[in-house]
C-alpha positions as MATLAB code, in Angstrom:
seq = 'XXXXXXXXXXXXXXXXXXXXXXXXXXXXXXXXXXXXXXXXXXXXXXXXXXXXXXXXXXXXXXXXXXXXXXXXXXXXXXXXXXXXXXXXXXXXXXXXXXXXXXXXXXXXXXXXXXXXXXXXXXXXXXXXXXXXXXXXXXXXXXXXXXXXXXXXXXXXXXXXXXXXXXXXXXXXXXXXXXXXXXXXXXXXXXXXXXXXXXXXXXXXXXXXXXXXXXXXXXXXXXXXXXXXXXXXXXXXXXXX';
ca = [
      35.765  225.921  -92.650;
      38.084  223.571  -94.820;
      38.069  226.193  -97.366;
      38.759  229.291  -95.058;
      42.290  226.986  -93.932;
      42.940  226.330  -97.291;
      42.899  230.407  -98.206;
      45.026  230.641  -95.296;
      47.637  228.587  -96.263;
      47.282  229.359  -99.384;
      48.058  233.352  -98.537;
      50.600  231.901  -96.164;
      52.829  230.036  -99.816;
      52.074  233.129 -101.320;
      53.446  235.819  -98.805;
      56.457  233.536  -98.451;
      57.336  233.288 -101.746;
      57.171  236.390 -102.312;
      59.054  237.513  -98.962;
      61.984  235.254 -100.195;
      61.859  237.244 -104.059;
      62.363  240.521 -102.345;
      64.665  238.954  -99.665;
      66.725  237.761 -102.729;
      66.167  240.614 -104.768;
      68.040  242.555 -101.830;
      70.887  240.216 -101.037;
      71.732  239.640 -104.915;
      70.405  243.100 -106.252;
      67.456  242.915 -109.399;
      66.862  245.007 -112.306;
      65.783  248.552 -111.538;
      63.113  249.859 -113.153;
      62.391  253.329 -111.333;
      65.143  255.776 -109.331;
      63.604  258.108 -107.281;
      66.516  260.805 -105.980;
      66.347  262.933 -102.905;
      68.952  265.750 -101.920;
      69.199  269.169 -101.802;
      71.327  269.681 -105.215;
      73.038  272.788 -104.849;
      74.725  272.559 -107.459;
      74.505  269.346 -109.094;
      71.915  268.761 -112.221;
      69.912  266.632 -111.518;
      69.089  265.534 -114.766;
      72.735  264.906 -115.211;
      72.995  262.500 -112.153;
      69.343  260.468 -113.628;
      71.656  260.119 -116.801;
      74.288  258.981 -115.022;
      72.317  256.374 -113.218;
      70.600  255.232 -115.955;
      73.836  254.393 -118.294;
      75.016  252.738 -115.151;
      71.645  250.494 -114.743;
      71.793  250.012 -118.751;
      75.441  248.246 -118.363;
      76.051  247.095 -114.926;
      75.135  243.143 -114.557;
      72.117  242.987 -112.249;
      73.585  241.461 -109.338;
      75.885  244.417 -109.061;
      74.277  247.421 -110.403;
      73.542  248.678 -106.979;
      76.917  248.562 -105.556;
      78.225  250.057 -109.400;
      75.500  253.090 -108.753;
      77.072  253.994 -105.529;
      80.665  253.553 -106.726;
      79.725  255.988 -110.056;
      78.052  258.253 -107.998;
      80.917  258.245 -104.728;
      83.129  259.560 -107.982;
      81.102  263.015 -108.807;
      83.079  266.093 -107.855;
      81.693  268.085 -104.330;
      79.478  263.974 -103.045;
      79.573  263.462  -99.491;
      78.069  260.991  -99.279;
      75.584  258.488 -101.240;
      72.570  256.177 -100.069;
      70.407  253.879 -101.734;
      67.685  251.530 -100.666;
      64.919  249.768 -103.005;
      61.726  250.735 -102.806;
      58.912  247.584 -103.843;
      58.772  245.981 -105.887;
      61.616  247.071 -108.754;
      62.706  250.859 -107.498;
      65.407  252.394 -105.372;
      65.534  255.786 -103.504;
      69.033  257.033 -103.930;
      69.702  260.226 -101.316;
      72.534  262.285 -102.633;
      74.629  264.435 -100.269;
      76.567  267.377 -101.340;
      79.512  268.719  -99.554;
      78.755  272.354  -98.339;
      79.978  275.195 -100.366;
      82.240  277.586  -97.306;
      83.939  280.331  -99.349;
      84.791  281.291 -103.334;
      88.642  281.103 -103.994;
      90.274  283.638 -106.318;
      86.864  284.491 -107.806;
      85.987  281.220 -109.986;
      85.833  278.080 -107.734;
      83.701  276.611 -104.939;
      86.056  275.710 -101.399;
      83.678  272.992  -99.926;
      83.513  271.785  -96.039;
      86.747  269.392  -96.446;
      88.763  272.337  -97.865;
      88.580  270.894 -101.751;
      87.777  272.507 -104.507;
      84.544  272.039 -106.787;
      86.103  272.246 -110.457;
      84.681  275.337 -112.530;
      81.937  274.052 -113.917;
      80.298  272.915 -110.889;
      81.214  275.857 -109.136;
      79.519  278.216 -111.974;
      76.091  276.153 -111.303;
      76.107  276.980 -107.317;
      73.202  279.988 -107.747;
      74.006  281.011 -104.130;
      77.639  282.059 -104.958;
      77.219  285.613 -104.813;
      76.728  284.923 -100.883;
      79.871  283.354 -100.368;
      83.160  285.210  -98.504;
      85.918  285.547 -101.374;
      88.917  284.367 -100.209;
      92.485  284.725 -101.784;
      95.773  283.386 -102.155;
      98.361  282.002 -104.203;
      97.287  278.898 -106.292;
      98.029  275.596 -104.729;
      97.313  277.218 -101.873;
      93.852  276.789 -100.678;
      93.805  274.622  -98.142;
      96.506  277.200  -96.407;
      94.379  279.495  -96.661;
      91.202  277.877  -95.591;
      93.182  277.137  -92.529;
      93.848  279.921  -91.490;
      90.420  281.565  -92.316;
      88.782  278.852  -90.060;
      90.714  280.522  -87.610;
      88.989  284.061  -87.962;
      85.188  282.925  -88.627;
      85.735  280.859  -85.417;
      87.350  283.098  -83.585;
      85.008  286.069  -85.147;
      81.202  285.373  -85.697;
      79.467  288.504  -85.337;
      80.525  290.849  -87.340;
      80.475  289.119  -91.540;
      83.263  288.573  -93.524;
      83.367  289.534  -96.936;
      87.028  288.862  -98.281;
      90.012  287.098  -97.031;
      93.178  287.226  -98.239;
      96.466  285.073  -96.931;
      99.752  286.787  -97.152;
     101.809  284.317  -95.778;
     102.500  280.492  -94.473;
     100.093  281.973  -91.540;
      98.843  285.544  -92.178;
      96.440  287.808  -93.585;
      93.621  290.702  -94.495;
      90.315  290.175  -93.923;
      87.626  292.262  -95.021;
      84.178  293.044  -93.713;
      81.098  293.666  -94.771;
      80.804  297.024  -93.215;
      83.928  297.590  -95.697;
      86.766  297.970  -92.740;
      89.544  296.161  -93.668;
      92.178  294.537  -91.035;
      95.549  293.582  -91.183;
      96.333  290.802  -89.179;
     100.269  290.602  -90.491;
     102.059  287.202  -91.329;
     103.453  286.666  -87.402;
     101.838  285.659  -83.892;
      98.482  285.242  -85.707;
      96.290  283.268  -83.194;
      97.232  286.461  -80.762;
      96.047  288.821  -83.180;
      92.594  286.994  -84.170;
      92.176  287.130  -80.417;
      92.828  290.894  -79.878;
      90.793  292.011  -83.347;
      87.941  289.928  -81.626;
      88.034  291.870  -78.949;
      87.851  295.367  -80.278;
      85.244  293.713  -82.344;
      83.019  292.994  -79.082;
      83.621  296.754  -78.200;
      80.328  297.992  -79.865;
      81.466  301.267  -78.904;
      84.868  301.428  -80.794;
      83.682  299.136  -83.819;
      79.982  300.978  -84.160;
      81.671  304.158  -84.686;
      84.368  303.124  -87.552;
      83.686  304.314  -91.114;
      83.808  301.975  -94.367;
      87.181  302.630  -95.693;
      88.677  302.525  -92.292;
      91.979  299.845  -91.769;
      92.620  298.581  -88.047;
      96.338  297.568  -88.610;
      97.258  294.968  -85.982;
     101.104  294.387  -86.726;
     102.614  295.284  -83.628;
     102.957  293.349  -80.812;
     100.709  295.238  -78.614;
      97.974  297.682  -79.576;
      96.997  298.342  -83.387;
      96.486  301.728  -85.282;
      93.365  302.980  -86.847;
      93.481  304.487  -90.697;
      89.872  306.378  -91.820;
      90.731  307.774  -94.963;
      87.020  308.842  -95.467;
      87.100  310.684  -92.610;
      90.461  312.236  -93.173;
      89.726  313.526  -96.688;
      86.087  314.885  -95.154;
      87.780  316.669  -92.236;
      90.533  318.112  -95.127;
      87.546  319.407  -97.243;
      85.893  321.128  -94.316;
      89.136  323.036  -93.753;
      89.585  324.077  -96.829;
      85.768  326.145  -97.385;
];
């Protein structure tokens, strides 16, 4: 009986002591000696971040290499946001978040959720960038642009977009993926979103347009409809 108290206290020292290591280990941060990393690393190597967390756990005093992880990390092009917890007894679990890639601007770089831009490199390591909608403008520009192509994807969801590009302070083409192309001018632009939409929604109209075709809404009222493809068919037919 004496002995079965003494185990218990003795488990009792034990489990404290140790509690109080890992509560200490926490609070004042102790040297890592495994990273696992979780995210969904669109287009960030991940054997580039392990590098970069490793220098920083190689330098970084160990009541601070924690906090110097997160700061090196926060400072990668296209992070959202970074979390890390330890893992017992001597490992963390750092979850990386990427921004989300929207659009491809001028052809070569990445527009992410808050309208910046993922540099080259990074951008030329997102494999789904062939799915992107190309959008256009002059350089300096992009957030503009991104603007005002918020606009149409919220205004337009059902039919795809394939290119945008901005003409103006508040203005623009946008092409879709069925290949018609619409003008949406530089002037009164939330009113012409709204009456594109519409003609959109009017299966009738919109199922029956050719690729090629170009629904030019610069007027105040109404638009006009241009189907070259159709035009040059119905020339051809009247010349045999």
């Amino acid at each position: 009986m004496i002995f079965i108290r003494f185990f218990i206290v003795l488990m009792v020292v034990i489990g404290t002591y140790y509690g109080l290591q890992w509560i200490q280990q926490n609070e004042l941060g102790a040297n890592v000696q495994s990273v696992r990393l979780e995210g969904e690393f669109l287009y960030t190597e991940k054997d580039g971040l392990a590098e970069t967390i490793a220098d920083v756990i190689r330098n970084a005093p160990q009541p601070n290499q924690l906090q110097d992880i997160r700061s090196t990390l926060l400072e990668r092009p296209g992070v959202k946001t970074v979390e890390i917890r330890r893992s017992w007894p001597s490992g963390i679990i750092i979850r990386y978040m990427e921004r989300q890639p929207l659009a491809l601007w001028n052809g070569d770089q990445v527009i992410l959720d808050d309208f910046s831009l993922l540099n080259s490199e990074a951008s030329s390591k997102y494999k789904a960038v062939a799915k992107l909608p190309m959008v256009q403008g002059e350089e300096g520009r992009h957030v503009t642009a991104m603007v005002t192509f918020s606009k149409v994807t919220n205004a337009i969801k059902s039919e795809p977009i394939k290119r945008f590009v901005e003409n103006g302070a508040q203005g623009g083409i946008v092409q879709f993926e069925n290949g018609v192309t619409a003008d949406l001018g530089m002037t009164d632009f939330d009113r012409r979103i709204y009456r594109l939409a519409r003609l959109i929604d009017n299966r009738d109209f919109w199922g029956k347009i050719a690729g090629g075709a170009v629904v030019d809404l610069r007027y105040d009222d109404g638009f006009t409809l241009n189907m070259p493809l159709l035009a040059e068919q119905e020339e051809n037919h009247g010349e045999t």
